[in-house]
N, C-alpha and C positions, 0 to 999 in steps of 0.2 A: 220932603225932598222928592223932587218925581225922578223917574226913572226915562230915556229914553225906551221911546216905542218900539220893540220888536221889528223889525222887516218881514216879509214872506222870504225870500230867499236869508235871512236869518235862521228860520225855522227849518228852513230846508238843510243848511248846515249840520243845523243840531239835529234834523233824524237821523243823515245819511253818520253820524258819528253816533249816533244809539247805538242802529241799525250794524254799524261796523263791529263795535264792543261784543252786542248780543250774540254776532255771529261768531266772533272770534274766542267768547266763552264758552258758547256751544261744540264747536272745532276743536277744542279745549278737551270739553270733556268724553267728549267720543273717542280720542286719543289714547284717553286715560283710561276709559272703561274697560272692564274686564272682558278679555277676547271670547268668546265663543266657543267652545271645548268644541273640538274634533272629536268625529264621531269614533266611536270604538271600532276595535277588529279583532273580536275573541276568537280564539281557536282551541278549540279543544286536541291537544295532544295525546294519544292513548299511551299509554304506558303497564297496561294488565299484559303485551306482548311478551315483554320485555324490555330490554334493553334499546332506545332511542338515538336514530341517527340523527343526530342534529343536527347536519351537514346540507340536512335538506329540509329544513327548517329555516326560511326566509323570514328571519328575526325582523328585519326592518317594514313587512306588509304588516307586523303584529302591533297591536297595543298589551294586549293580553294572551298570556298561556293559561287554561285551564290543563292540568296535569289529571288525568282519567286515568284509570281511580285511588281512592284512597277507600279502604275497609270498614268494618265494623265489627267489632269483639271484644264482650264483656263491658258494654256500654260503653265504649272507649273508641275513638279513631285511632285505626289499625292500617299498617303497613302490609299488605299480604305477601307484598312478596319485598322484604326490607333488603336485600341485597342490590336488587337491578333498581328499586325505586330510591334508593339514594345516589346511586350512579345518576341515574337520572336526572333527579333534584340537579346534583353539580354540573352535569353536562348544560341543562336549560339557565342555570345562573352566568356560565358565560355568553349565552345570545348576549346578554346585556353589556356585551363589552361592542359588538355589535350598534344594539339599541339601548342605550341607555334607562329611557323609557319605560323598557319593557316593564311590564306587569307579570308574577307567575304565581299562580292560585293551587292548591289542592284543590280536586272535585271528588267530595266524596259521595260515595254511593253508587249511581247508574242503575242500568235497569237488571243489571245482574246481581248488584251485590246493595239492595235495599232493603233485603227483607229484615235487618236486626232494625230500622230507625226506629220502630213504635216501640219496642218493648224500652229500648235506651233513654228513650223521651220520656215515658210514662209516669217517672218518679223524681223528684226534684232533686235528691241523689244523685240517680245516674243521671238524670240531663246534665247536670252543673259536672261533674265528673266527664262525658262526652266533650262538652265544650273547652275544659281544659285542655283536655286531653287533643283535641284537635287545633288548637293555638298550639301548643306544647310542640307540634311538627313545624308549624309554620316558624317557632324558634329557634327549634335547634338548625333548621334548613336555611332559613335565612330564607322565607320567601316571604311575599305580599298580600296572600288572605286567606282566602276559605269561599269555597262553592259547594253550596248545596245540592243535592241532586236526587232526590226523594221521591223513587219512584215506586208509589203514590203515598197521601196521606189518607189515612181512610177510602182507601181503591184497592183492588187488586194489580198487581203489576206480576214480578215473576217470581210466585211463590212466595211470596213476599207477606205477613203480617199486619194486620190494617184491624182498625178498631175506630169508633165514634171518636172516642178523645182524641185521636189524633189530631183533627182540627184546630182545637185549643193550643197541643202542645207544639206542634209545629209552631206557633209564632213564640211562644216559650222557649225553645230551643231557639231561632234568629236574637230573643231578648238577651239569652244567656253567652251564645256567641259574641255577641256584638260588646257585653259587658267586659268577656275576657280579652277578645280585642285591645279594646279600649284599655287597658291597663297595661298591654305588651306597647303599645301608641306611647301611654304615657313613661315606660321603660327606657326606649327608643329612640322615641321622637318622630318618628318614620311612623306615617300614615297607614295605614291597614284596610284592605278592600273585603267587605259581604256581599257575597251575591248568592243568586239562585237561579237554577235549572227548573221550570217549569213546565206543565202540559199545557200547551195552545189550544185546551180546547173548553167548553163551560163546565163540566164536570170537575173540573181542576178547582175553579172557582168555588164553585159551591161546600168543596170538600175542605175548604183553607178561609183564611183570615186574613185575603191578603189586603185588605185596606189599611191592617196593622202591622202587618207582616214588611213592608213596603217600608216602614218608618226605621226597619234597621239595616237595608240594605242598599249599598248603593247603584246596583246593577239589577234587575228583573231580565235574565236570560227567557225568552218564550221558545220552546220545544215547537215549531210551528211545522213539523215536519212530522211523517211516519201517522198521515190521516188514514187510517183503512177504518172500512166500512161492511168488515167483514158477518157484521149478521146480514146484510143484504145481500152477500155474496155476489160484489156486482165492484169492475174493474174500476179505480178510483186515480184521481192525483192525490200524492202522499205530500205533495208540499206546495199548493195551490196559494197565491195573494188575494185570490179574489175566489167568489161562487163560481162553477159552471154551469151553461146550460144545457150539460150533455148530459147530466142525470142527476140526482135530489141531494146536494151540497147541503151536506152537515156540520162541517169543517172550514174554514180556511182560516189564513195569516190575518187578513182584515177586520174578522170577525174577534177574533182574539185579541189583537189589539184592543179593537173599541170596548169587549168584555171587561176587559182587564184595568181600563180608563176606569171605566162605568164602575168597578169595584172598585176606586179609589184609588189607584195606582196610578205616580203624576205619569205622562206619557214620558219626559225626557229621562223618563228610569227603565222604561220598556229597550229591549234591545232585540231586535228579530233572527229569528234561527234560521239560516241556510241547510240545505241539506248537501255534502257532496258527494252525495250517494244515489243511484237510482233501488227502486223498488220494484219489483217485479210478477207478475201474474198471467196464468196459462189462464184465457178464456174460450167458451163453449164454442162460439161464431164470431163473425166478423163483421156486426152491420155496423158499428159507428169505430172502427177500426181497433177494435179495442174498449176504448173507451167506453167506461157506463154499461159494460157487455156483459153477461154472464161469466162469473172465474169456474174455475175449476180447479184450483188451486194455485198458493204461492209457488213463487221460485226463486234463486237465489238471486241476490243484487246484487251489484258492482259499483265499484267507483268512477267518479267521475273522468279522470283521466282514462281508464279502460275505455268504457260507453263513449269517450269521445277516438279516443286512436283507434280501437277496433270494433265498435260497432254503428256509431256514423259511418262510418269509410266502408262498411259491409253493408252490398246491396239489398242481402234479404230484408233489412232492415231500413224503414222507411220514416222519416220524419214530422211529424203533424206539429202546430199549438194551437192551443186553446186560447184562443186574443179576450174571452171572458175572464178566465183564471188567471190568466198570463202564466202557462203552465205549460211548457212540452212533455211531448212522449213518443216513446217509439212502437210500431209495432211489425211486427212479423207475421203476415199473412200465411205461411207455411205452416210455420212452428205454433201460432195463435199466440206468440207471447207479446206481453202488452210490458211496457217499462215507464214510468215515472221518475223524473227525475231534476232536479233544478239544473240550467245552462245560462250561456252567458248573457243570452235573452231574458232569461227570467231573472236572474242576480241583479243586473241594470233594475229591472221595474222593482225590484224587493229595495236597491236601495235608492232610488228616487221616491219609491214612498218612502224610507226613513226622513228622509230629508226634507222631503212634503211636510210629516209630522214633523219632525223635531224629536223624534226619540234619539235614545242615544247613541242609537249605533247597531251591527250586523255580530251574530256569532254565528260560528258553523260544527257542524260534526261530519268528520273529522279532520283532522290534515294529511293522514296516509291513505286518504280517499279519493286525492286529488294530488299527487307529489309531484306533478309539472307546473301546478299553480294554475293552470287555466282560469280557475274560479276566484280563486285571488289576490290574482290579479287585476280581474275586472270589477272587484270587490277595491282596487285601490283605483282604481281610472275614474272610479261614480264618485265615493266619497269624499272628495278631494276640500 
């Protein structure tokens, strides 16, 4: 039997009806695919004050509360001051009536109350005993995870404890966390978040495992702020995106990131640290305004909403950036005091590069550092 013969405008039927199918399964499945997680907006709440006004706590700019701090005693996550920090706890579980959303983590440790992690971690005792014991809050509280905040493992921090093994055991401790997690998960049913507070700088690296350390967390918080370069005794940006060419950058947010890539860390697990805080230092003279100048010592910082209502708005105090670093600062030709600080300038470029990368998103320290939101605010205009 023959078949008639095809026509050209036959053929042309049949692709323009391929052509329609292909694209209408493609259409299909873009529809269907899984949306693109919004990026994060951690914020570190302090709560070693006291007692927390919630009221000014802008639940709906959050994805996440970090709750600052939670203790350590007798190898165990400790409560130091269990009165005001369960007040607390309950006050921050109603943002969620708010935000549904929300996220609210214990952060334990910080740079004041780190010095017990290495002795706690050292024996497989007391680490398995620690990690109960720190789910065991996340329990009875009724909150959403655990944040690390180890400041340092094998380093010095403040007075703090540090020994070789630390290395090791610090991913030892994220294994043992994430185990007991994982079994309050399976009590539940309700998902459970690990994350970590880390130093943005290489030193961090070298001293940790975080290529493995990475495999139980789902957040890599990066410290990328509080750079001083005080053996050079020379006036610094404390929370720089990029190197300056104003004097020998040892530090920045960029560099950290790619560190921390390079140590096997996926990047959409990196999350970048804001600072809304300025940093402060009296230097010797005045030839690059400050900046890269001789210090002569610290002075106190302030927060962001201060440094923006009353010392923008004060004349002695003058405005410069650094379009290298993407870095402002103030300085006071009087007084010689030089200020570093992240604004709304430098937030935009910190979170256009998130978004550049594909990390996951911005944290900051803290939120009674900025209690008019300025910062983020514009921290919710970028990430959108």
């Amino acid at each position: 039997m023959k078949f008639p013969r095809a026509t050209r405008s036959g053929y042309s039927i049949a692709a323009a009806i391929i052509c329609f199918v292909l694209l209408s399964a493609m259409t299909n499945i873009r529809r269907h695919a899984a949306p693109k997680p919004k990026p994060v907006i951690i914020g570190y709440v302090g709560g070693f004050r006291g007692l927390i006004d919630t009221n000014l706590v802008d639940a709906r700019k959050l994805t996440h509360i970090n709750y600052a701090f939670v203790d350590i005693k007798n190898n165990r996550a400790f409560l130091h001051y269990e009165r005001t920090d369960t007040a607390n706890f309950s006050m921050l579980r109603k943002l969620k009536k708010v935000n549904p959303d929300l996220k609210i983590l214990i952060s334990i440790g910080g740079w004041a109350w780190s010095g017990r992690f290495s002795d706690a971690m050292l024996s497989d005792t007391a680490r398995t005993a620690f990690a109960a014991s720190a789910v065991d809050i996340i329990r009875k509280y009724q909150l959403d995870g655990v944040d690390i905040d180890w400041e340092y493992p094998n380093d010095i921090g403040a007075g703090n404890v540090f020994r070789p093994e630390d290395k090791h055991t610090y991913t030892l401790m994220f294994h043992d966390l994430r185990k007991e997690l994982d079994q309050l998960e399976h009590e539940t049913g309700k998902k459970l978040l690990l994350t970590a507070a880390v130093g943005g700088f290489k030193r961090f690296l070298q001293n940790t495992e975080m290529g493995q350390v990475q495999r139980y967390l789902n957040y890599v918080n990066l410290m990328t702020y509080d750079y001083f370069q005080d053996s050079l005794k020379i006036a610094v940006h404390h929370t720089n995106l990029y190197a300056s060419r104003k004097y020998q950058t040892r530090d920045d947010a960029d560099k950290a990131v790619n560190d921390f890539m390079e140590a096997g860390v996926p990047v959409e697990k990196l999350v970048m640290g804001l600072a809304f805080y300025g940093r402060s230092a009296k230097v010797r003279d005045a030839i690059n305004y400050g900046l890269g100048d001789t210090t002569a010592g610290r002075m106190p910082g302030r927060g962001f909403t201060f440094i923006k209502d009353s010392l923008l708005t004060n004349k002695d105090f003058k405005y410069y950036r650094d379009q290298d670093a993407k870095a402002p600062y103030l300085f006071n030709a009087a007084t010689k005091q030089f200020i570093s600080y992240d604004d709304e300038w430098s937030v935009k470029a910190k979170c256009n590069y998130v978004l550049k990368k594909h990390m996951a998103g911005v944290m900051f320290w803290e939120y009674a550092d900025d209690k008019k939101t300025y910062l983020l605010n514009e921290v919710n205009r970028d990430l959108k």
